[in-house]
C-alpha positions in Angstrom: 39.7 -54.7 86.1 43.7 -55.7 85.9 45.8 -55.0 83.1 46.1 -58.0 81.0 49.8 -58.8 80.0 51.0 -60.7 77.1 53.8 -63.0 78.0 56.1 -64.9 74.7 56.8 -68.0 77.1 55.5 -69.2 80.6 56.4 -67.6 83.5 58.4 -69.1 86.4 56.2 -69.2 89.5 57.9 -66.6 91.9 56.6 -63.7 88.9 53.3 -65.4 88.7 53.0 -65.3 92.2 54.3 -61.6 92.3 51.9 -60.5 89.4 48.9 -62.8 91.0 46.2 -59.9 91.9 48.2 -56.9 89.7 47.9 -58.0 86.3 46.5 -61.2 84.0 49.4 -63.2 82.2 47.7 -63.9 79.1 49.8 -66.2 76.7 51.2 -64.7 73.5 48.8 -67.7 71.1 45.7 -66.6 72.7 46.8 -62.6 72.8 47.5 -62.6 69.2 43.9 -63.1 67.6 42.0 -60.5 69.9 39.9 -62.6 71.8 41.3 -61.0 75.0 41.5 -57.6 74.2 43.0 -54.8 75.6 46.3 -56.1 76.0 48.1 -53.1 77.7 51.7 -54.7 78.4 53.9 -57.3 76.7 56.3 -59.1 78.6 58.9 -60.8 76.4 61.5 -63.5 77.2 61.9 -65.5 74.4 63.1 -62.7 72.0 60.0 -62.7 69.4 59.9 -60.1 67.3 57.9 -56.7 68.9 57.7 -54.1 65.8 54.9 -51.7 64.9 52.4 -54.8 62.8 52.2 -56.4 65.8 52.1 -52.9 67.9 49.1 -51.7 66.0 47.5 -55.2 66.0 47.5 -55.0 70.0 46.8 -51.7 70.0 46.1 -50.5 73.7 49.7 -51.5 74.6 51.4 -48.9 77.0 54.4 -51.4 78.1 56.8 -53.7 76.2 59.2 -55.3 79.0 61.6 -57.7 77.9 63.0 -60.1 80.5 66.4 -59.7 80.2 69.0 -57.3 79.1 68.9 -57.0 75.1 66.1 -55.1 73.4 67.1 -55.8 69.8 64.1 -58.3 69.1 61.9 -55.0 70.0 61.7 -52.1 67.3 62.3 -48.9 69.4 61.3 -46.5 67.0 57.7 -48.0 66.6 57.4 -48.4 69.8 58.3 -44.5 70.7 56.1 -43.4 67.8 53.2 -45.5 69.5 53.7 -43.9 72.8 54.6 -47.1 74.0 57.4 -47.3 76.7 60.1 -49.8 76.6 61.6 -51.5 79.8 64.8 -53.8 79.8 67.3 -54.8 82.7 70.9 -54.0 80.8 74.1 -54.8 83.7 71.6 -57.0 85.6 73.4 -60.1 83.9 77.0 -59.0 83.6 78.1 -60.5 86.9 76.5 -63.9 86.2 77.7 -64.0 82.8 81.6 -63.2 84.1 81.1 -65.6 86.4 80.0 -68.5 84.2 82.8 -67.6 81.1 85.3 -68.1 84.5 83.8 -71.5 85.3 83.7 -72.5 82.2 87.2 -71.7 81.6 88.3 -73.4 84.5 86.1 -76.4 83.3 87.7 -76.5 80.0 91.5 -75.8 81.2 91.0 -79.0 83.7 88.9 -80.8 81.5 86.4 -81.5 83.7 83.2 -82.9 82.2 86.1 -85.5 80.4 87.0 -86.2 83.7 83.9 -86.6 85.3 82.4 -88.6 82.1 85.8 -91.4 82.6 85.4 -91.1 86.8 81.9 -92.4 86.2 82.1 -94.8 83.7 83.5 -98.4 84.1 87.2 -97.7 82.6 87.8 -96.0 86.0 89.2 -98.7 88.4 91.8 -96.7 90.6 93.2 -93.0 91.1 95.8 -92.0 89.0 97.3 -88.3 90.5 99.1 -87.6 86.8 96.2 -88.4 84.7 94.0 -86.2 82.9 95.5 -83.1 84.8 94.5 -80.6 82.5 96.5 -77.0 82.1 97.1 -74.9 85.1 95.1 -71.7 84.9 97.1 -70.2 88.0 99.3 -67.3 86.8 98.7 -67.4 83.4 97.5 -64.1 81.0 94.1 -63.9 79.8 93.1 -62.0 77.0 89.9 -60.7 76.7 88.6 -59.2 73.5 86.3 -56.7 74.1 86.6 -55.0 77.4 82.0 -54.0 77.6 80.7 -54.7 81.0 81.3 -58.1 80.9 84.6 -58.3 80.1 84.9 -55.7 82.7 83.6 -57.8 85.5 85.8 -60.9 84.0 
């Protein structure tokens, strides 16, 4: 018989593909009344609360992952007191996350999405090379408070 797994949200297809035949996804409103007991993992993405109440309510659970790299939604010390190990993915993110703050700064120093918005609507009739030029983000100092692994990778 496979482990059934309680997942918070729906799962994209790739991990429901990759769990087809190793485990059953069951979804957190049907895995919360005990009709499909023993749930022995919980999968979270969607950062519901995981503390001892609903720990004990479960009560065969040997897994709590969370999808992501934050485990504050998930109450450590019931879980350890449970026997119940917790799995997260901290650094897996900080990469992406440094990349997006950079292409969002970029974004917002050339005003992009104004530009885009006025080069798509009917007020644009004809290139203008000094218009809506934004700042130049070439050579200038960026301060970044809080040097974690994120600002790190920045």
């Amino acid at each position: 018989m496979l482990p059934k797994v309680l997942a918070d949200t729906p799962l994209a297809d790739a991990l429901v593909e990759l769990l087809d035949g190793q485990a059953v996804v069951v979804p957190w409103d049907a895995g919360q009344d005990g009709r499909v007991a023993p749930i022995e993992g919980v999968l979270t993405y969607g950062h519901v609360p995981v503390d001892g109440p609903l720990l004990d309510r479960l009560g065969t659970v040997r897994v709590v992952s969370n999808y992501g790299v934050g485990v504050d939604h998930i109450d450590l010390a019931a879980a350890a007191a449970r026997g119940v190990r917790v799995g997260a993915t901290p650094g897996i993110l900080d990469g992406a996350t440094a990349d997006m703050a950079m292409t969002l700064l970029l974004a917002a120093g050339r005003r992009l999405a104004e530009g885009v918005r006025y080069a798509r609507s009917p007020a644009f009739t004809r290139f203008d090379p000094g218009y809506m030029l934004g700042q130049e983000i070439h050579g200038q100092t960026l301060g970044i408070v809080g040097m974690g692994r994120i600002g790190c990778e920045i």
